[in-house]
Each structure stands twice: as structure tokens, then as C-alpha cells.
PAVOTI-951402 format. One record per residue (C-alpha): x, y, z negated; residue in three letters. Coordinates in steps of 0.5 Angstrom, whole numbers. Layout:
<tortors>
X/Y/Z/ALA
...
</tortors>
This chain:
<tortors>
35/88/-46/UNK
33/80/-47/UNK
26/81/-45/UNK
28/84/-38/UNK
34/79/-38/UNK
29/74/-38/UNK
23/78/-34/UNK
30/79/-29/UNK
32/72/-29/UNK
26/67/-30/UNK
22/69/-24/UNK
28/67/-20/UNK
30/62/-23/UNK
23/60/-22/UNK
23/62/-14/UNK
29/57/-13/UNK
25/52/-15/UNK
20/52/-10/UNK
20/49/-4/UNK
23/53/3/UNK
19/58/7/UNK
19/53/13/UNK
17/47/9/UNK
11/51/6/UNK
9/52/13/UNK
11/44/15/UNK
6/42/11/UNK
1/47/12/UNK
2/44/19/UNK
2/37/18/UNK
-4/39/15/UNK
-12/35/18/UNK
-13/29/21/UNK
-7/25/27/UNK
-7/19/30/UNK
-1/15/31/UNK
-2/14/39/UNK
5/9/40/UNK
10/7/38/UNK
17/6/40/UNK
24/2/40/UNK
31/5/42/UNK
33/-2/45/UNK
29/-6/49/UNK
26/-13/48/UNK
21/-16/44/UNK
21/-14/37/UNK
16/-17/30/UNK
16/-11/26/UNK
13/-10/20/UNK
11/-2/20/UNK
12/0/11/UNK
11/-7/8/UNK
4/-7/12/UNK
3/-9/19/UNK
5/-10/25/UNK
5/-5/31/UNK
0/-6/34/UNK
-4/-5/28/UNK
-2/2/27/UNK
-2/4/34/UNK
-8/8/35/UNK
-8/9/27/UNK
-11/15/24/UNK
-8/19/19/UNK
-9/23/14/UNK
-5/29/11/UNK
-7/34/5/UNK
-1/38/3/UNK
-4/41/-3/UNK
-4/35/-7/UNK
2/32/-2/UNK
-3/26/-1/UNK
-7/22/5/UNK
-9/15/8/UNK
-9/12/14/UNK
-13/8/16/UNK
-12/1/21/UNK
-18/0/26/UNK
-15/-5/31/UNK
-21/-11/29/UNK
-16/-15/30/UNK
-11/-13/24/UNK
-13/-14/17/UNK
-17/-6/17/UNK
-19/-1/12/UNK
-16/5/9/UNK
-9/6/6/UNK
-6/11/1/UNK
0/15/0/UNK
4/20/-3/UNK
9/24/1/UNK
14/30/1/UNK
17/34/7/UNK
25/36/4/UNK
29/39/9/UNK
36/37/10/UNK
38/42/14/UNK
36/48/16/UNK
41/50/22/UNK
38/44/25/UNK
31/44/23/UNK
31/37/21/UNK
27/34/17/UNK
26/27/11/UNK
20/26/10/UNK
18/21/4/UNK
12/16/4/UNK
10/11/-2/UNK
5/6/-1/UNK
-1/8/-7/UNK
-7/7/-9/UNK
-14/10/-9/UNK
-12/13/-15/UNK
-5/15/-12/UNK
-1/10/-17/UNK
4/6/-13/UNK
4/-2/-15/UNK
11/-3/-13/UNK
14/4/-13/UNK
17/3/-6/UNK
18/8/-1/UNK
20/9/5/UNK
25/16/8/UNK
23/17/16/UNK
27/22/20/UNK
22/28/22/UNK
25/29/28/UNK
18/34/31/UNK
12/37/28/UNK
8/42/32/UNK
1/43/32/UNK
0/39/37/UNK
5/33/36/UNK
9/30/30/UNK
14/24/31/UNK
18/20/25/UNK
25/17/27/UNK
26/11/22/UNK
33/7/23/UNK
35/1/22/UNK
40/-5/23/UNK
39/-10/29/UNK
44/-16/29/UNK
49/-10/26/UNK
47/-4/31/UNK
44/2/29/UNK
35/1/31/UNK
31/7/32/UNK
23/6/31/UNK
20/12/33/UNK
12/14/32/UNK
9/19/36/UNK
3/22/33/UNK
-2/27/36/UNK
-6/32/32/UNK
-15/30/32/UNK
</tortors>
């Protein structure tokens, strides 16, 4: 009677751990190769934003991202030849916040090539769409004691 307890229980309790059947099929989504076409802000002006401890926004517009989900890993890479160019590692995670709403957190954190992160820092992003076609991250942000949302568009290679 233990043994089929245990054949009963361990797999459930193994099923439940796992990731949810729509942020499976997010990351098979997220999969391949992006580009980062633009950026925006939700309040007009000119803004010095330094995108995750790296670079500015005209540094990342026109990036392209890499995503592989099966190691939940990637690497961007700057081309703007006047930005400090070349490739960037990171780890990253899709958990789903609310599954009436479909909204996403998606998790990244700086790494090296051998995907150790130096500082052990990440950043949390709103993935706020994601289609095979287009993906959009929403960061918010305090601006002079109001709420200030980056938003990055991406479009699928």
C-alpha cells in the first residue's frame, strides 16, 4: 500500500513543480533571435537611462537578442559603433503572475560567458505582450516621485 502511495503521490508532486503549460509554450515562443527596434517612455522629455547597468537607449535600439529556453539563457548583442559594442550574457526566467490576465514577470540577470553572474543582479520586467511575431517589456520605475514606465519593443528575426 506505501509503494502505490508513493507511485500516486511523487509524480503529482513532481507535476506541480513544474512550469505552467502557458509559460512552457512562452518560452518555446520567445524562442530564436529578436531585435529590439525601440524604446519608449510613458512621459514625454529627454530622459539619461541607463538600460540594465549597461547602456543607454540609443545603445540598445536596434540590439539583437537572443533567446534559448531550454537552458533559460541568451545574449544581446550592441551594434550602435557608437556604444561600447559586442556581446552580453544572461540568464532569464518567464513566471506567470497572473494566469486570468495572461501577465507575465520576466526575470534577467547579467552573466558571463559561463553564465555566472559577477554581481548577482537582476532586473524584473513586465512582459506585457509576446506573440510570434512581437514581445514588449514594461519596467516601471520612480521619476521625481511618480510612477515612469520604459517600455521595449522587440520584433521577431
Amino acid at each position: 500500500m506505501k509503494k502505490l502511495l508513493i507511485l500516486i503521490f511523487v509524480p503529482m508532486f513532481l507535476w506541480s513543480c513544474g512550469s505552467s503549460k502557458i509559460v512552457r509554450q512562452s518560452e518555446k515562443t520567445i524562442k530564436g533571435q529578436w531585435i529590439l527596434s525601440s524604446i519608449n517612455y510613458s512621459e514625454a522629455g529627454t530622459y539619461n537611462v541607463t538600460l540594465f547597468n549597461d547602456s543607454s537607449k540609443k545603445c540598445f535600439e536596434q540590439s539583437t537578442w537572443q533567446f534559448i529556453p531550454n537552458n533559460n539563457t541568451g545574449f544581446y548583442s550592441i551594434i550602435n559603433s557608437t556604444c561600447d559594442v559586442g556581446d552580453r550574457n544572461f540568464a532569464f526566467t518567464i513566471q506567470e503572475t497572473d494566469p486570468e490576465t495572461g501577465l507575465y514577470n520576466f526575470l534577467l540577470k547579467p552573466t558571463n560567458a559561463k553564465g555566472k553572474s559577477e554581481n548577482n543582479q537582476g532586473f524584473r520586467l513586465k512582459l506585457s505582450q509576446l506573440s510570434d511575431l512581437a514581445m514588449q517589456w514594461q519596467q516601471t520605475v520612480t521619476v521625481n516621485g511618480k510612477p515612469f514606465t520604459i517600455s521595449m519593443n522587440f520584433s521577431k528575426l
